[in-house]
TINUKOL-721270 format. One line per field, with one value per atom (N, C-alpha, C): residue number from 0; y, z, x. Coordinates in steps of 0.001 Angstrom, whole numbers, plus 500000, padded with zeros to 6 digits. Each point is the difference from the previous one (the first is absolute). Layout:
// TINUKOL-721270
n NUM|... .
y Y|... .
z Z|... .
x X|... .
// end
This chain:
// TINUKOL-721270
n 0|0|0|1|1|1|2|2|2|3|3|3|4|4|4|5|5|5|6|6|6|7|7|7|8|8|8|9|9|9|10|10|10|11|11|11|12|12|12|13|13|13|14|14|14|15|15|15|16|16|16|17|17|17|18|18|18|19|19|19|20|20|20|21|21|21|22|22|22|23|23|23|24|24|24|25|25|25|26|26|26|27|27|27|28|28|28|29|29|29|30|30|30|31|31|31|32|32|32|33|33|33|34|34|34|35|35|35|36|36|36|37|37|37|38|38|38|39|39|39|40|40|40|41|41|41|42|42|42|43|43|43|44|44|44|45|45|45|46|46|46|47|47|47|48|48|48|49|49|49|50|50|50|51|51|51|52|52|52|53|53|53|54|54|54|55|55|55|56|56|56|57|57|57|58|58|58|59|59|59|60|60|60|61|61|61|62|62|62|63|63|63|64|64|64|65|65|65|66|66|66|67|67|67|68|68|68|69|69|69|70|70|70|71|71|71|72|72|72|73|73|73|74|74|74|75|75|75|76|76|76|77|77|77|78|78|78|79|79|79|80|80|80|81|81|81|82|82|82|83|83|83|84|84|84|85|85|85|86|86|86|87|87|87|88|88|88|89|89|89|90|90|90|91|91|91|92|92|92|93|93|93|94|94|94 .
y 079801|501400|500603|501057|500833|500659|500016|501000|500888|501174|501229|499925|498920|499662|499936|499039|499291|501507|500696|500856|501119|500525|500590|499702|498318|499433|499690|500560|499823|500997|501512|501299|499720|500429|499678|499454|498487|499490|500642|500455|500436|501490|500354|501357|499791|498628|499670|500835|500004|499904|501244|501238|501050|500098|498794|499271|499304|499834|499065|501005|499784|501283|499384|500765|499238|500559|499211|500440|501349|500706|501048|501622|500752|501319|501032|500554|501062|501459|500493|500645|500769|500829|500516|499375|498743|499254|500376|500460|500162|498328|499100|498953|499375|498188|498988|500348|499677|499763|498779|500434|498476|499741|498530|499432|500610|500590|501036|501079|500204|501833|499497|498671|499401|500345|498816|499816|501511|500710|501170|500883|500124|500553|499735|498214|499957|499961|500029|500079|501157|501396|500940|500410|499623|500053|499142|498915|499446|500846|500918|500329|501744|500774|500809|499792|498894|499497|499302|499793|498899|500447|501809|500448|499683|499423|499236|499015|498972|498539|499852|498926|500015|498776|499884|499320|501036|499920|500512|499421|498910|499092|499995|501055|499740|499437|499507|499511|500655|501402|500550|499277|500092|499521|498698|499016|498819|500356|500733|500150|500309|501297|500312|498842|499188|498904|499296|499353|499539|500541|501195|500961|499698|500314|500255|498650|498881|498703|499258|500447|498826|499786|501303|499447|498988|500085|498880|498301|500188|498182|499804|501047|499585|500126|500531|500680|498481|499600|498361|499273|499835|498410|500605|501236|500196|499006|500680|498992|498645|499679|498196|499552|500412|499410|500485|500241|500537|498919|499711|499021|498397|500472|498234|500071|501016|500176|498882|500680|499604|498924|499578|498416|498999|500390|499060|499873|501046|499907|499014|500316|499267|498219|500013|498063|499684|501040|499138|499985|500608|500280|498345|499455|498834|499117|499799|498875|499685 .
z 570207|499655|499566|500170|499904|498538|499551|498629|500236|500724|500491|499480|500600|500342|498501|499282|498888|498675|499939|499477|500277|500846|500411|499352|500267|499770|498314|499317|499047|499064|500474|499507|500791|500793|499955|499137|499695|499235|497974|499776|498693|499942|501070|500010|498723|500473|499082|498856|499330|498789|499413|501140|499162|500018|500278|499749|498437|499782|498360|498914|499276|498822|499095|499035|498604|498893|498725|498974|499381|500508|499482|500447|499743|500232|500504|500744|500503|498652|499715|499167|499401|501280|499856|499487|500542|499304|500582|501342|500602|501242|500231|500272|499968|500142|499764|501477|499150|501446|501029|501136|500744|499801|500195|500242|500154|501252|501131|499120|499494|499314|498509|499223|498822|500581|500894|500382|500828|500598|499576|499217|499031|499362|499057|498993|499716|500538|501524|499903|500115|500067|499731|498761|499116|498731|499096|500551|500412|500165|501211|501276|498444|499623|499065|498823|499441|498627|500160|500735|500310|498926|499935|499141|498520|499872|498211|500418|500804|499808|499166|498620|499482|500929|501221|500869|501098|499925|500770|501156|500137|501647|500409|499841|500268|501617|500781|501134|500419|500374|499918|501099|501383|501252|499751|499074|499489|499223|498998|499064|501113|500919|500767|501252|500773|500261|498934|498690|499635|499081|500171|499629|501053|501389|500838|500434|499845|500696|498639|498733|498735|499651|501110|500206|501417|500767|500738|499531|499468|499707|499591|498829|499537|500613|501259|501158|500746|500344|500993|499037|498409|499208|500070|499698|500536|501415|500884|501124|500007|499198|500300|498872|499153|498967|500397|501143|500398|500842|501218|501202|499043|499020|499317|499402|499351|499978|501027|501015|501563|500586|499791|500121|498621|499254|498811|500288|500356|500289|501028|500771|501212|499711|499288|499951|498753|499564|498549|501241|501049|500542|501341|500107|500425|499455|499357|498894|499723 .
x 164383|500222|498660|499415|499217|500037|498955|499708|500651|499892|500571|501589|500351|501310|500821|499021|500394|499964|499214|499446|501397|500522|500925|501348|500353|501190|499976|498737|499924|500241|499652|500580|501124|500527|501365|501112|499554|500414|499931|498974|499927|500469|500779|500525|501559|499939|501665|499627|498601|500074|500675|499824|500677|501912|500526|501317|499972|499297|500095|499771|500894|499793|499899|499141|499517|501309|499504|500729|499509|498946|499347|501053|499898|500310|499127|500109|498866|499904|498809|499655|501402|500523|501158|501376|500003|501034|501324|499824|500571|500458|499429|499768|499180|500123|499104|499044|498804|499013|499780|499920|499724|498544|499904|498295|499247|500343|498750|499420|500880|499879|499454|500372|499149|498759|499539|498659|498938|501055|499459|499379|501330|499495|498923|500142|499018|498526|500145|498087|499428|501272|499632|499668|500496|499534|498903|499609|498652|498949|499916|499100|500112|500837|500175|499159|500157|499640|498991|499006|498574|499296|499813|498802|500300|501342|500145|499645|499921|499425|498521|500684|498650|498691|500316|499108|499070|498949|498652|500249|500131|499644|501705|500833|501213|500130|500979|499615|501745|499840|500939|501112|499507|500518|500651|498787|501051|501189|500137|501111|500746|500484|500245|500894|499722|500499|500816|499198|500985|501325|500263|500912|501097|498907|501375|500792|499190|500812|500387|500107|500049|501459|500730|501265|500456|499420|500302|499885|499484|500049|501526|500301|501400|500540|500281|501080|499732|498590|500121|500581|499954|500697|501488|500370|501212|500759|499365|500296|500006|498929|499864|501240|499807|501212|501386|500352|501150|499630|499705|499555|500425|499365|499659|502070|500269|501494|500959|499843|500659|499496|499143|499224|501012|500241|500180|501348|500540|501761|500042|499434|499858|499968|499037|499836|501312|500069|500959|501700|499845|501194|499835|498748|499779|500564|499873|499973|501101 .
// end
């Protein structure tokens, strides 16, 4: 498979995220926010608020990235500890 390929099937795949809703509320409180719209919003408010950082050498673009993906990791152990779930049923159902 091709970078291209992989890179594609990979937004694709993290599109779920605006399916998962947090325990948070949107300003309005009108509903909980999904992932997408967390990680949104916070790096908009990042990219807003830089000129309070008490850091000179801020490395904005880095903060920036890790805003937007610092929810994916929990969204992949999600998965694996669900996988490892259905694996465990599985052998205790061997046995």
């Amino acid at each position: 498979m091709d970078k291209l390929k992989k890179q594609l099937d990979f937004i694709i795949k993290i599109d779920e995220a605006k399916e998962i809703f947090r325990h948070t509320k949107l300003f309005s409180g009108k509903r909980k926010e999904n992932d997408a719209e967390h990680s949104w919003h916070i790096s908009l408010m990042a990219l807003i608020l830089e000129e309070h950082a008490n850091e000179n050498d801020l490395n904005m673009l880095k903060v920036i990235k890790m805003l937007l993906i610092h929810d994916l990791v929990e969204y992949i152990r999600e998965i694996i500890l669900f996988l490892q779930k259905i694996l465990w049923k599985k052998r205790i159902k061997r046995k």
